[in-house]
Structure formats: structure tokens, C-alpha cells
N, C-alpha and C positions, 0 to 999 in steps of 0.2 A: 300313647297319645302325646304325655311331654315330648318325647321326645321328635314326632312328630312337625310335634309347634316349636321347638327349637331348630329343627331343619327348617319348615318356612320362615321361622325370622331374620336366617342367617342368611337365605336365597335373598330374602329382598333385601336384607342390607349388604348383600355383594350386589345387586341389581344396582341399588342407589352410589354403593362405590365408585361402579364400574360407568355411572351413568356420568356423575360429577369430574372422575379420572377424564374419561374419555373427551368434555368438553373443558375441562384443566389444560391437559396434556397436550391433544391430539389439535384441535382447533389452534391454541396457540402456538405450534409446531405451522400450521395455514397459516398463520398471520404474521409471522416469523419471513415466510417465505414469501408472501403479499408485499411488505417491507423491504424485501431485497429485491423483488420483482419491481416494486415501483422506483426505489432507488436506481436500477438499471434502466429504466423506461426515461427518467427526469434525465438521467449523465447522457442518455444517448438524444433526447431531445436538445440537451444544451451546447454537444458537440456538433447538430446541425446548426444550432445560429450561431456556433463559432465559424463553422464553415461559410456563413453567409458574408458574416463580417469581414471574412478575412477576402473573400471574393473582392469587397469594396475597397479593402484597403490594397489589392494589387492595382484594382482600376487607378486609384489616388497616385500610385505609387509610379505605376507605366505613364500616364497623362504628365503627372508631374515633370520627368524628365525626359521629357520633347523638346524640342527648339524651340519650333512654333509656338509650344505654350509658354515659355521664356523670355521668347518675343512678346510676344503678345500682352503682357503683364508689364514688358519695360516699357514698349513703345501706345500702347494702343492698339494698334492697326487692326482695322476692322477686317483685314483678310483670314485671321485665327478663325474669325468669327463665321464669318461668310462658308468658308471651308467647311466646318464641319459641326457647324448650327445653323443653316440656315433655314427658311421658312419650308416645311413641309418636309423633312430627313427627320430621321430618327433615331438619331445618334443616342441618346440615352435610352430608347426602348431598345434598340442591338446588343445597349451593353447591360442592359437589365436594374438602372439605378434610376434615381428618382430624380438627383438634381445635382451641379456642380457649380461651388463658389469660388469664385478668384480671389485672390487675397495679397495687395501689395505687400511691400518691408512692414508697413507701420500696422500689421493687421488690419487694413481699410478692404470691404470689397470694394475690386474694379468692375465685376461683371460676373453676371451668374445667370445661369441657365435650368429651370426645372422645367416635369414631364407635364404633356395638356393634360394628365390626368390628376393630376395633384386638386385637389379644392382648396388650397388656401396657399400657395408656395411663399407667399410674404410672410405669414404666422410663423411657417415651416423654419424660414431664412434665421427671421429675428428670436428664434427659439434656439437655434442650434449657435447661432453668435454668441448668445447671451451665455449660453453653458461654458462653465468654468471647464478648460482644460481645454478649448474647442480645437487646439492645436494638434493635440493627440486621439481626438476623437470621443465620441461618447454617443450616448442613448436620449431619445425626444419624444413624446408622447402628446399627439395629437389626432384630433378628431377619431377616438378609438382604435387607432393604428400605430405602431410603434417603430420608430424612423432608429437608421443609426447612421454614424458619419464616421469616415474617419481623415485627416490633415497631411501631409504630406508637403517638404520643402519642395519648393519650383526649381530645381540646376539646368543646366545645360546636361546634351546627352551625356558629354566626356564629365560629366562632374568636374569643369574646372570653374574657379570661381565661385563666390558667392552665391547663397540664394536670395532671390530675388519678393518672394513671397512666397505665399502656401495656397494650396489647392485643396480644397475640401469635397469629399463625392461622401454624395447622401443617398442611402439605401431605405429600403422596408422591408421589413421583417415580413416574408411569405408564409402567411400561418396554414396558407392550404398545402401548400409543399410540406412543413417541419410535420403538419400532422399524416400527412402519404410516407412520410420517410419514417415515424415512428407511429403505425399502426397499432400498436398497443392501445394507442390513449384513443377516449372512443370521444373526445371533446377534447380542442381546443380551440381558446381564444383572447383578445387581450380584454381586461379590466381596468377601470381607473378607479374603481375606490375597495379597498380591502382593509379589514382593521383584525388582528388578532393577537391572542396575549400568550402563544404559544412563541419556546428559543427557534428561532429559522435553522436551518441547514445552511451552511455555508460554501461554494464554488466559485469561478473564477471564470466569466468568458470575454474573451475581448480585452482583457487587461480592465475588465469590472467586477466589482466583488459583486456575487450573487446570491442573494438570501431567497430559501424556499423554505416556506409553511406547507405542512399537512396535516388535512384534518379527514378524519376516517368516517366515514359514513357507513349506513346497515350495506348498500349495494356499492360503492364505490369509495376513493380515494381523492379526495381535490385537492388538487395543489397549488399554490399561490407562487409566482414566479417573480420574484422583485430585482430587476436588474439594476446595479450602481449608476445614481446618474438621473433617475429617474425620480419624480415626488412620490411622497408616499403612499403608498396603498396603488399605486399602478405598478402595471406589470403583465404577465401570460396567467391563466385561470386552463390549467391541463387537467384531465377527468380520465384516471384509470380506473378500469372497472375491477370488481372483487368477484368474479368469475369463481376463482380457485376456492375461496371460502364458501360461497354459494353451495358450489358442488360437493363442498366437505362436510358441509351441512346435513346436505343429502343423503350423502356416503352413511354418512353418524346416524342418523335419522333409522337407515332400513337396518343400519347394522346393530342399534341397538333393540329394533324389531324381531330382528333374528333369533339374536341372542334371548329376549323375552320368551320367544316362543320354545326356545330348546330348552330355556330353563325352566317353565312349564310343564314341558312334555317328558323331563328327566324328574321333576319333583315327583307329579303322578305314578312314574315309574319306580321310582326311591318309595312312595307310598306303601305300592300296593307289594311290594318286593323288600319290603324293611327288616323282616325278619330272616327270609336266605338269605337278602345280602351281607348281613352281622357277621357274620363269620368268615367271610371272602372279604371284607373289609377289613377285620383285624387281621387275618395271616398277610392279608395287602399291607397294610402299615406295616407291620415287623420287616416286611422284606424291602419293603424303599427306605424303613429306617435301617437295615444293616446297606444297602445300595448306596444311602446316603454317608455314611461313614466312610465307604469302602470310595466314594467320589470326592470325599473331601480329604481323606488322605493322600489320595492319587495326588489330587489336586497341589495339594501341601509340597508334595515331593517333586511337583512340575514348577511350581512354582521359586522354589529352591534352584533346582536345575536352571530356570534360565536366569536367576540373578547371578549363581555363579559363573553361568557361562559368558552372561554383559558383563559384569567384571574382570573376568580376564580379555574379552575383546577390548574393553574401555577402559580398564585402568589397569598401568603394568602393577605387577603382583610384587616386584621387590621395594619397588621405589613409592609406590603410590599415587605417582604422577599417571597422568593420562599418555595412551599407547597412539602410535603411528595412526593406526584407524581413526580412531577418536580425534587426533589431531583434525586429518585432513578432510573429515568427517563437518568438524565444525568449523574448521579456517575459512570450507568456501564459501561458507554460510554471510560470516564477517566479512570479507571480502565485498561481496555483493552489499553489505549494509553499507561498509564505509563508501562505494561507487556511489550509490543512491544517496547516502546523505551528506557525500560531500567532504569524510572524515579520510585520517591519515591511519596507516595500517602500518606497522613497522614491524618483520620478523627479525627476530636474532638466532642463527645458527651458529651451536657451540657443541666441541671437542675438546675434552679431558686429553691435558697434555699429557702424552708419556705413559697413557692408562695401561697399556699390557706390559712396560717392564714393572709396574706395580705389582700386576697381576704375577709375574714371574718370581719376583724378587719377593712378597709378603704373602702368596696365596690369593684364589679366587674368592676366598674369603673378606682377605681383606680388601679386594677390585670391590667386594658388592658394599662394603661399609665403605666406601670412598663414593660410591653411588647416593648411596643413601643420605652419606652429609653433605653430597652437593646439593640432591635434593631439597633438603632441610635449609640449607644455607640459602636457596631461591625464595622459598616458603616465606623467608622473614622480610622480605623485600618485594613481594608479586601480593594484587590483592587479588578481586574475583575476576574482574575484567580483561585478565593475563590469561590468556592462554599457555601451559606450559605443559607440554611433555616428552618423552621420553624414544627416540624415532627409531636408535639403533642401542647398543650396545652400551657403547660410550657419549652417544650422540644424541642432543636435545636441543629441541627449539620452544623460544618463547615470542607467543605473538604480543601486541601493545595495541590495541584498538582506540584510539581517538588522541593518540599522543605522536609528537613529532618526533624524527628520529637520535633530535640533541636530549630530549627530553626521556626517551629511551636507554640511549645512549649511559646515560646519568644514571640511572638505575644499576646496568648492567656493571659499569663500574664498580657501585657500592658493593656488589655479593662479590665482583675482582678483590676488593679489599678484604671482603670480611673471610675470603676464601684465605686469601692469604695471610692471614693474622689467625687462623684456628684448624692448625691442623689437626687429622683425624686420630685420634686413641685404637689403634687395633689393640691393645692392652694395657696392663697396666704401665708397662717399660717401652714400647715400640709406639711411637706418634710418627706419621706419614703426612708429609705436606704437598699437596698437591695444586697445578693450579690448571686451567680451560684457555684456549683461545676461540674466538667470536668473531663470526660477521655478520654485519646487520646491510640490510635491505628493506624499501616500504612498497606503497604502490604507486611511489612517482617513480619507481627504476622500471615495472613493469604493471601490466594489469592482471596477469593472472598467478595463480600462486605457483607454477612450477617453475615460470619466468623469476619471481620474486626469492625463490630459494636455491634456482642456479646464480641468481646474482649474490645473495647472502653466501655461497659456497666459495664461490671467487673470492670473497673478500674474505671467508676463513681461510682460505689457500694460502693468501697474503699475508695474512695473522700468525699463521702457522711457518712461513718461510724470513720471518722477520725475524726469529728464535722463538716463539710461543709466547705463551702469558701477554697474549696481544687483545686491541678488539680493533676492529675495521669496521667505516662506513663509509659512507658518500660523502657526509659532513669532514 
């Protein structure tokens, strides 16, 4: 009977474990992915009203440099006008904007045109003047509806000459479009007042900083859209639905029913079978506790095998420096950082001068202690950010990530000196003095790295035919 009530109380405290794990664990693993889902859903709404905007600023940009409107803006002449505003065309519903402001040298409007459907285009005018930068464009917020503009210089077609004024074309933000183009969100719309004490998310559309709050609801996700430009608390009010967690819910719900019910149906059976199973229980433990030994040795000795097998693919075994694989492994990695962030990449390709008459004249012995103290002699001079190793025999290259290649350069110098100022000990009586020539290349000589170390080659070549103990760069 103890024993018994020691099996139910251990059932229901795995039942409760497994109840707490499962909504621990598994739920926040949902919401994890709820999180990346809605962050994908917000980037791709934000990339459709870039694309609105940028719509506008072609209109601004094509109109801008026309004659007519050139004309038009130095002389007056009501024929700009006549042409292609007059009563009854539909020149801004063709081009899909809302309204266009002339604007002489001194920033004055000369003349401006909005759509019959505007309800207030003088608010609209005197709103979008007033905002700071109006030259470059920005975001408006009236009558529940969120305008944008963007400015554009008046030239001539040939761009010769002066500009004469700026052309301003004013858009609206088509909330029925942004929300058919990102079906996701099952609600959007704009808002004009929002307060919240949550840090915003921070993006960039239109050359506007973009702050978005979310706040999590039981069945959805709201997002507050605050684009730069705008007062505060207005902006987009987008509503992605919590779908995934709903259903996860669900999932959790019948599967921790299940699981009830088999552990139930297995306690009863544990019950009424407690006394034949004792003994198929314990010869069961003895044999998954010898299984288990026999898995974790294994284990032991696989795990052995593949450190020492990455170690000699990654790290050459005399020198200790990192092997050709490993080099090129991670160079293209760096490579790609320094393109995207704009950094300087400098490789140094070097050759131990004269390394096989050493080899002849002292022994392969003493070739691998000449190895090893150049090695050493790099060590005191590279920190982490260096990539250095070992490509061929006698042959090593060291990369420099976010340094220019005077500043490389300088480096590579100091181990030239200290190479040459401490020659190696093969003994007590025999010191061999040995020294490398170098060439360096970055990713201004090319962009990819096979490019970058036939150009560092060339310039060992050069190093090498000047009489050695050289280094070559571009500089």
C-alpha cells in the first residue's frame, strides 16, 4: 500500500511538472514565434508606405524637371496651368496624389493645386508649410488621415542653371491598399491619440525615424505606429491576430488530456500488476543501468574523436596557429562583416625566406623550431581580432579586420624586427637567424578574398625579387 501511495504521488507530481514545463516551455517557444511573426508582419507593412512614398517623391522629382513647370514658376503664365489643371481633368487623380505646391526661390507659394476630394486642402497646405524640413519632405496628420509630401528643386530638363523653386506633391497614405498588401494584420487604421510607457522599437521609412509600441493582448497583438514628423500619440493602430498561440493553447489543452488519461490507465495497470512487475523492473534497471554506462562511454570516446579530429582540421598541430581550412573558413565570414559595415580588411601574405636550405643545411627538425618561433614571435604582436594562420608549409597569412593597411603595415614591421633581433636556439651552440618576406593587400584592391590574396601574392613576389626580408603594399 506505501508503496502504492508513493507511485500516485510521484504520478501527480510528474502530471503537475509536466503541466507547468509544458506551459513554461512550450507556450513561450508560441510566443517567441508570435514575436518574430509580428515583427515580420510590422517590416513588411513599413516597406509598403516606403513604397508609397517613394511613389511621390518620383511624381515631385519627374514634374520638378519639366520646362513648363520652370517656366511656369519664373514667368507665371497661366498656360502651365491651363495645360494640365484645368477645370474638369484629372491630373492628380491619374497620378494618384492628393495635391501639388509651387514654391518660388524665397520658399513663397506661387500656386497650388489639391484633389475635389480633399475636405479641407487649405488646413492640408498650411500644415505641411509649417513642418520643419518641408523642403525634404515629411509626414501630416489630419482629419484622421495621414498625408505625406515630399520637395523636390524646379531645374530645367538639361539641369543647366539654377533652381528656381521647389515643387512639393502630397500623398495619402492608402490604408486599404497597405492592409490587402499585408493580410496578416486583420485591423488597420490611423489614430491620433496614443500614450504608452512601454521603450518603442525603432525603423526608418522615408528618411523618418519610426517608433512602434506593442502591447500583447489575450487574442491579439496592437501595434502603435508613430512615424517621425508627426505629434504625439498619432500615427497607424495595426492589429495582428494571436492565431498561433490560440491554437497552441489547444494543442496543450487535449495533449495534456491525453497524457491524463494514459497516466491513469497505466497507474491502474501499475496497480493491479505491482507485484509481477517488481521483478521485470529491477532486472529492467540493472540492464539500462549497464546500457547506460556502456552509452556514456561510447559517448566519451565519440566525443574525444571529434575534438581531436576539429583540431587537426582547425588548428595546425605543430605550430598551433589555425590551418588553411579554418583560415578560409572564417576570412569569408569577415569579409562579408567588413562590406556591410563599411570596415577595412587587410590580409598579409608571408614566406619564410630561404626556409628549405635551413631545412637542408640544420635538419627538418630544426625547419619545425623555426616554425614554431615565428609563430611565437607573431603571438606577441596579434591580439584576438587577427586572424593568423598557417596555409602551407612555410606559408602564413594574417588577416587585420577594421584596421587600415598603414596601420597593418606597422604591425607586421615590429615581428620584421623582433624576427630579426632573436634568432632561433636549435641548441645549446647552433642559433639560426632567419627572416620572412610579405605582401599585403585589403578589400580596396579587390572584394573577394581570392582576388585579395592573388593581389597580396603579387606583391610577395615583389618582396621576394627585391632580395627578401621585404614587405609590399599598395601604400
Amino acid at each position: 500500500m506505501r508503496s502504492t501511495l508513493s507511485l500516485a504521488g510521484a504520478l501527480v507530481l510528474t502530471l503537475l511538472t509536466l503541466f507547468f514545463a509544458t506551459h513554461r516551455y512550450i507556450l513561450s517557444n508560441y510566443y517567441a514565434l508570435e514575436i518574430s511573426q509580428n515583427e515580420r508582419t510590422i517590416s513588411g507593412l513599413l516597406q509598403s508606405i516606403h513604397a508609397q512614398t517613394d511613389f511621390v517623391k518620383k511624381i515631385a522629382r519627374d514634374y520638378a524637371a519639366w520646362d513648363d513647370t520652370f517656366a511656369f514658376v519664373e514667368t507665371g503664365s497661366r498656360d502651365f496651368i491651363n495645360t494640365n489643371f484645368r477645370e474638369n481633368t484629372h491630373t492628380l487623380e491619374e497620378l494618384e496624389v492628393c495635391g501639388m505646391i509651387f514654391l518660388n526661390r524665397n520658399n513663397q507659394p506661387v500656386w497650388q493645386v489639391f484633389s475635389s476630394a480633399l475636405h479641407a486642402p487649405k488646413v492640408l497646405m498650411e500644415k505641411v508649410l509649417a513642418r520643419e524640413g518641408v523642403a525634404s519632405g515629411g509626414f501630416v496628420f489630419l482629419d484622421e488621415e495621414i498625408y505625406f509630401y515630399d520637395g523636390h528643386p524646379i531645374t530645367k530638363s538639361d539641369a543647366s542653371g539654377p533652381s528656381n523653386g521647389r515643387l512639393l506633391v502630397v500623398g495619402k497614405l492608402d490604408i486599404v491598399a497597405l492592409k490587402n498588401q499585408n493580410p496578416e494584420l486583420i485591423a488597420l487604421h490611423t489614430l491620433s491619440s496614443f500614450v504608452s510607457k512601454q521603450n518603442p522599437r525603432h525603423f526608418t521609412v522615408a528618411g523618418r525615424e519610426v517608433a512602434v509600441v506593442t502591447q500583447w493582448k489575450e487574442e491579439r497583438a496592437e501595434n502603435f505606429i508613430h512615424i517621425g514628423g508627426l505629434d504625439e500619440g498619432q500615427g497607424l493602430f495595426a492589429i495582428h491576430g494571436r492565431e498561433m498561440m490560440l491554437q497552441g493553447k489547444r494543442a496543450l489543452q487535449l495533449f495534456l488530456l491525453v497524457v491524463s488519461s494514459m497516466t491513469t490507465v497505466i497507474f491502474l495497470l501499475i496497480f493491479f500488476r505491482q507485484k509481477e512487475a517488481q521483478k521485470e523492473k529491477e532486472i529492467l534497471k540493472q540492464t539500462v543501468a549497464l546500457r547506460t554506462q556502456d552509452l556514456k562511454r561510447t559517448t566519451k570516446e565519440l566525443e574525444l574523436t571529434v575534438e581531436k579530429l576539429e583540431r587537426i582540421a582547425y588548428v595546425d598541430e605543430l605550430t598551433g596557429v589555425q590551418t588553411r581550412r579554418s583560415f578560409f573558413e572564417t576570412i569569408r565570414s569577415l569579409l562579408k562583416s567588413a562590406a556591410k559595415e563599411k570596415k577595412n580588411l587587410c590580409v598579409a601574405l608571408i614566406d619564410l625566406d630561404d626556409f628549405k636550405l635551413i631545412n637542408d643545411t640544420y635538419g627538418h627538425g630544426a625547419g619545425d623550431l623555426v616554425l614554431k618561433d615565428f609563430c611565437d614571435a607573431c603571438r606577441k604582436f596579434l591580439d584576438e581580432r587577427m586572424l593568423f594562420a598557417r596555409i602551407g608549409g612555410e606559408e602564413f597569412v594574417i588577416s587585420f579586420y577594421g584596421m587600415s593597411l598603414k596601420s597593418a603595415e606597422a604591425i607586421c614591421v615590429k615581428i620584421q624586427d623582433y624576427v630579426g633581433e632573436n634568432p632561433v636556439a636549435i641548441d645549446a651552440r647552433t642559433h639560426v637567424a632567419y627572416t620572412f618576406s610579405l605582401g599585403m593587400a585589403d578589400n580596396g584592391d579587390a572584394e573577394d578574398i581570392d582576388a585579395i590574396l592573388r593581389q597580396a601574392d603579387e606583391r610577395l613576389y615583389t618582396a621576394k625579387s627585391l632580395g627578401k626580408n621585404n614587405i609590399r603594399s599598395r601604400s
